[in-house]
N, C-alpha and C positions, 0 to 999 in steps of 0.2 A: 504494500500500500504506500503511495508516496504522500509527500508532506499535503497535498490539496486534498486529501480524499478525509473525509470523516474520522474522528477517534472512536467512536460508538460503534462498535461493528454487531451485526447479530448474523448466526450460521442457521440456515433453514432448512427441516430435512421433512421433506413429507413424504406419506406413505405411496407405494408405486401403481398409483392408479391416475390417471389425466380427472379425474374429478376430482385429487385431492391434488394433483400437481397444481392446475389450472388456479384454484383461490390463493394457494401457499405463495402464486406466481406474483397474481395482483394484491395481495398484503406486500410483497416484499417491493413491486411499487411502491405503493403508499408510503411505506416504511421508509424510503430510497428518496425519496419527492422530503423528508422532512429531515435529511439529512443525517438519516443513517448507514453507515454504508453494510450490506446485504451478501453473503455467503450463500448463493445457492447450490447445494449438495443431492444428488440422485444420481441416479442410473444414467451411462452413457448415453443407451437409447433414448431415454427419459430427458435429456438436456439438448439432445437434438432439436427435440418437437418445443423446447422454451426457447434455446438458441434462435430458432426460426421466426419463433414468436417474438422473438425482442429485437429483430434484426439489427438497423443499425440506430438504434435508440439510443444514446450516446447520454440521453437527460438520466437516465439510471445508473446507479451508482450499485450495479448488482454485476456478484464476479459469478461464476458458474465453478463447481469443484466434482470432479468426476468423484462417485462411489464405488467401486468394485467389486461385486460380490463374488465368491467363492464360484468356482463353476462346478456342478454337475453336470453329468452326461446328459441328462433328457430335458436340465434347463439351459440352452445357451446362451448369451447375450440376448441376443433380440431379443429372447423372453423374460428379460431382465425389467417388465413392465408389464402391467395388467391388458393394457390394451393386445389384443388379436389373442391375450392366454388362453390354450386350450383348460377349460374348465378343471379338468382332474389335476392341473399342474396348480395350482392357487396355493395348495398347505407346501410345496415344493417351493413355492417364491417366499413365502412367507418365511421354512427353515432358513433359504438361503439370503436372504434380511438380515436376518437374526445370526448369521454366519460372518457380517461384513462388521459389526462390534470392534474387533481390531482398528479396523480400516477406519472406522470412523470415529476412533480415540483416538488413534494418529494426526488426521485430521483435524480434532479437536486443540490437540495439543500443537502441532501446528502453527494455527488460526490465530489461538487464543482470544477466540471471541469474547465479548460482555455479555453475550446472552445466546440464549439456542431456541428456536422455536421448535418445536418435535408434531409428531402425528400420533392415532390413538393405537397405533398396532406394534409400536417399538418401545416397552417402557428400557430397556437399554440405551438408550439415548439421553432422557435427565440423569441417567445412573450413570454413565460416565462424564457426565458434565457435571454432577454432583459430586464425583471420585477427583476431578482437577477443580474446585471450586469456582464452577461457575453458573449462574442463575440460571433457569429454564424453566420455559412456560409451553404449556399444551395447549395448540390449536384442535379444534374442533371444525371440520368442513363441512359437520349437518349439522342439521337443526336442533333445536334446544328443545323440543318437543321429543324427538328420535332418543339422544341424548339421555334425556330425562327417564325416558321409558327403558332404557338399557342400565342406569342406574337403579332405578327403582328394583327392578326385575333380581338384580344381582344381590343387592340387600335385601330383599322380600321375598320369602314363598309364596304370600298369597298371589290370589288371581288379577285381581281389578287393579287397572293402575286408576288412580283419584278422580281425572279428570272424565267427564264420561261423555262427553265430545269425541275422545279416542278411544273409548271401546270400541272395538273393532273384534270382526271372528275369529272364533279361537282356532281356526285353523293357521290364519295370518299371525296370531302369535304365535304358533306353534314354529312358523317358518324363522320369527328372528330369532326364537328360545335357542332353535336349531344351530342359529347361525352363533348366537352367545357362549354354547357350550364346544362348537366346531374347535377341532384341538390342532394345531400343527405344533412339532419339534417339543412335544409333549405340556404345551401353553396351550391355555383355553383362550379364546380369542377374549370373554369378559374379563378373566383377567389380568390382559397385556391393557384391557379399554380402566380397568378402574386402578392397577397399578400408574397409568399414564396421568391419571388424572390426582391420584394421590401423591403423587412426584413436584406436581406443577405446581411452583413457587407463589402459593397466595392468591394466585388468580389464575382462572380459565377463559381464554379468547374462545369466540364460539363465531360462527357465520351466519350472522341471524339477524334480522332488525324487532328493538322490541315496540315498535309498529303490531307487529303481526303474532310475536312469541313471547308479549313481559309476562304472563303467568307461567308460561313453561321458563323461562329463565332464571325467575324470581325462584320456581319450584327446586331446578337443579340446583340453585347454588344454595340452597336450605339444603337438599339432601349430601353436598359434597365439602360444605365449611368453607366455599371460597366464593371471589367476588366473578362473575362471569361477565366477561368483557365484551358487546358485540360490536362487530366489527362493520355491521352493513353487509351487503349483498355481494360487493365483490366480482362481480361480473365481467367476464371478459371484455373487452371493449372489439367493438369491430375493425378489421384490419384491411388496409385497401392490396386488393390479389386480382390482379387479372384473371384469373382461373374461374374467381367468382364474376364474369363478366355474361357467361350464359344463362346462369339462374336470376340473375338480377334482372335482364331482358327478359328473361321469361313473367317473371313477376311483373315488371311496369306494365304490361300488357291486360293485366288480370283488375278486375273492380275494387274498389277498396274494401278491405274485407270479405274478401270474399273465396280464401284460400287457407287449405288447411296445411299445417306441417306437421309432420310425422316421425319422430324419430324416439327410439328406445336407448339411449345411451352408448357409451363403446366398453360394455363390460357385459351388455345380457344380451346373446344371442337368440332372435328366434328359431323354433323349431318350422322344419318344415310346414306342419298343420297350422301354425297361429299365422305362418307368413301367409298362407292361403287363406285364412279366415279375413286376414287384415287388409290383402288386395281384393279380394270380392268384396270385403265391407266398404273401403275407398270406393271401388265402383260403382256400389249402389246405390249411393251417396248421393252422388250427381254433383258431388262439390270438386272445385279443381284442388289440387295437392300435390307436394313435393314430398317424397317419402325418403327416406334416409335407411339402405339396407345393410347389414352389416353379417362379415363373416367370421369366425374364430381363424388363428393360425392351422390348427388339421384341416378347415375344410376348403381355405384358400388356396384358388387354381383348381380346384377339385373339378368346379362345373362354373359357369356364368351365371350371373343375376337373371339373362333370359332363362334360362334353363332351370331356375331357383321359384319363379314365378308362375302364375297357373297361366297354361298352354292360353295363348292369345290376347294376355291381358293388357298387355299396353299396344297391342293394336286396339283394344276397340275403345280405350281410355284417351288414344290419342295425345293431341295439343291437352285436353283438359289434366293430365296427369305426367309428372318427371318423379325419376325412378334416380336416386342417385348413389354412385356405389360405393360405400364405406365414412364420405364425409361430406357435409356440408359447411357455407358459409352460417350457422346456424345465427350468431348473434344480426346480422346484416336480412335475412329474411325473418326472426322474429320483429324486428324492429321496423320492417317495409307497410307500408299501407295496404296494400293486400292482404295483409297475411288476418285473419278470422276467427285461426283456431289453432291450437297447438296439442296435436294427439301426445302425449308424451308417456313414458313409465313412471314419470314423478321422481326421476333423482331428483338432490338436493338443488343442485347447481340451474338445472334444465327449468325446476319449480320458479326458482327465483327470479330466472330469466323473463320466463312470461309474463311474471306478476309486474316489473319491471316495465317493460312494453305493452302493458294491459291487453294481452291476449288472453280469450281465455282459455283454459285449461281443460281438454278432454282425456281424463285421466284414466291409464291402465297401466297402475303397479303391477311389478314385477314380482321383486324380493326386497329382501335388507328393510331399508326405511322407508321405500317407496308409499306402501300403503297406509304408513302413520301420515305421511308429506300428502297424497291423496286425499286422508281426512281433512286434515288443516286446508285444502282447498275448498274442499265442500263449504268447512265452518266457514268460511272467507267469503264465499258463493259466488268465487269466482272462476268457479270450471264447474262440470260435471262429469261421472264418473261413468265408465264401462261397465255394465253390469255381470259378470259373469255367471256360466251354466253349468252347474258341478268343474269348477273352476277351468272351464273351456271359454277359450271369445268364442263368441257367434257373430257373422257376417252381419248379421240383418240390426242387432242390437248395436253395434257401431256403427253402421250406416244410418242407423237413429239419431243417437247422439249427436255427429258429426251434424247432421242436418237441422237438429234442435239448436243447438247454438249457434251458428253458423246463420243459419236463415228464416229460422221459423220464431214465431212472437212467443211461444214457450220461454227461449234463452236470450231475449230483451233485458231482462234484470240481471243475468249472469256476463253479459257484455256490458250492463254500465256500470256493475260494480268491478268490474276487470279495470276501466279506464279509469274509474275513481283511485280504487289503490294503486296505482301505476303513477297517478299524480300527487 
């Protein structure tokens, strides 16, 4: 660091998924904008897709620090990130995480950063900032709602968590219970989530505005003895790319509001039957839509997106439908005047987006926290929701939705309470 750069340095290590890269990226803006200067720490692969993102942004005072994990045989590099993981490899990233400890005491000592911001799936990371004395605080990149309910859950046997806006089936609790006790390299995921939190020096930063989450915030920091700090939404900002130059002509062309977006994240794959359910629901829609498809690394090169799609379906969708393969300009088409609707699975980041842009939200949770982030849309009433059939989509019931909000005087209240929160 030379003598212009900042004396307050903070080292940032979030966990390796592009949902938690993505907010860790714009805090350490922010962070960088008030003159502190920024250690960004990940995965090679993982710094690629920031490096790109910051190109030559020169007003940032953020350095990039490769991490390098351990290699096994069946994880390589490239899959040294959530994005494209074949599903069965996840507890395999996670052991080899938890393998890079060396690497990132190294690092540490190093640096010799003022502070470390950490993620919820590494409590080795304030442990070794703890071990060379130095401060560390746990960022949170969901919600305080989500949050709340995987604390509560972890300290309580009972069934109900308090708030009863988020009672939700118990089969959907059954999936995060699932995911709470999910073990990799012999850790229970709940306890790497409430070790992280019991490390974090006096306060927890969380990604939340309390607009939308003070009683879920006010609640966690009752159950955890610390002050919870939110940070805002954090949203990526749109980036000028020639690339995105055909979907944005696509859209200028379309009525204001009156286009749906579609996309499920880059971490849940659909299965063949739901992509089918979800292009014949788009079609019978009658609404235009850009849809965002996505492949794991096994299945990529396997077969084409035509080939992935039911026999003739963007023939007879035509101009009214674009099919696009793996990524979109998402932040630049939720924000366009066109755009009406936002089919989404309700991650945290995707939620905040819309609410953001006052789109509303047609929501079909996945897993994780999806289905709590789904509720809090309802209570907000600013989406509505897919209903599911013995937890099947069916065509016809998203082609409802879609067209309830979207165009029909049904989802008049749900479109102007989308553009009130949004302002």
């Amino acid at each position: 660091m030379d003598a212009k750069q900042p004396r307050t340095s903070i080292l940032m290590l979030p966990w390796l998924a592009y949902g938690h890269v993505s907010p860790f990226l714009e805090l350490a803006k922010k962070l960088s904008l008030r003159k502190f200067h920024v250690y960004f720490c990940s995965t090679p692969i993982n710094l690629k897709q920031v490096r790109d993102s910051l190109g030559n942004q020169n007003v940032y005072s953020i350095e990039l620090v490769e991490l390098h994990l351990p290699i096994f045989p069946q994880l390589p590099p490239h899959y040294h990130t959530t994005k494209d993981l074949p599903p069965h490899l996840m507890d395999t990233l996670k052991t080899a995480f938890d393998g890079a400890k060396p690497a990132f005491g190294e690092i540490v000592r190093t640096l010799k950063p003022n502070l470390v911001i950490y993620d919820f799936l590494q409590p080795w990371a304030p442990e070794e900032a703890d071990y060379q004395k130095i401060k560390s605080v746990l960022f949170l990149t969901c919600g305080a709602a989500f949050s709340a309910f995987l604390t509560f859950y972890s300290f309580n046997s009972i069934s109900e968590y308090p708030f009863q806006a988020f009672n939700f089936p118990a089969i959907e609790r059954q999936k995060i219970l699932q995911f709470m006790h999910g073990t990799a390299n012999g850790i229970k995921n709940n306890e790497r989530f409430l070790t992280c939190i019991a490390k974090s020096s006096k306060m927890v930063l969380i990604k939340t505005l309390a607009d939308i989450e003070a009683e879920h915030i006010d609640f966690l920091s009752g159950l955890v003895g610390k002050e919870m700090v939110p940070t805002g939404p954090l949203v990526h900002e749109p980036e000028n790319n020639e690339n995105d130059r055909v979907v944005m002509d696509w859209l200028n062309k379309k009525d204001p509001s009156s286009v749906v977006y579609a996309s499920f994240g880059s971490e849940y794959f659909l299965s063949k039957e739901e992509m089918e359910e979800i292009a014949c629901g788009l079609e019978l829609s009658k609404v235009s839509f850009i849809w965002v498809v996505r492949f794991h690394g096994d299945s990529q090169g396997k077969f084409s997106i035509y080939e992935a799609l039911p026999e003739g379906f963007l023939m007879r969708v035509g101009d009214r439908g674009m099919v696009l393969d793996g990524w979109a300009p998402q932040a630049k088409i939720l924000g366009h005047s066109s755009s009406g609707g936002f089919v989404s699975h309700c991650g945290w980041s995707s939620t905040l987006e819309g609410m953001i842009n006052g789109v509303p939200i047609i929501a079909m949770p996945m897993h994780l926290d999806q289905p709590l982030n789904a509720k809090l849309v309802l209570e907000l009433g600013v989406g509505m929701e897919v209903q599911r059939v013995n937890e099947k989509i069916k065509r016809d019931e998203l082609a409802r939705v879609i067209k309830e909000v979207v165009k029909q005087e049904e989802g008049k209240e749900v479109r102007r309470k989308a553009r009130e929160l949004s302002q």
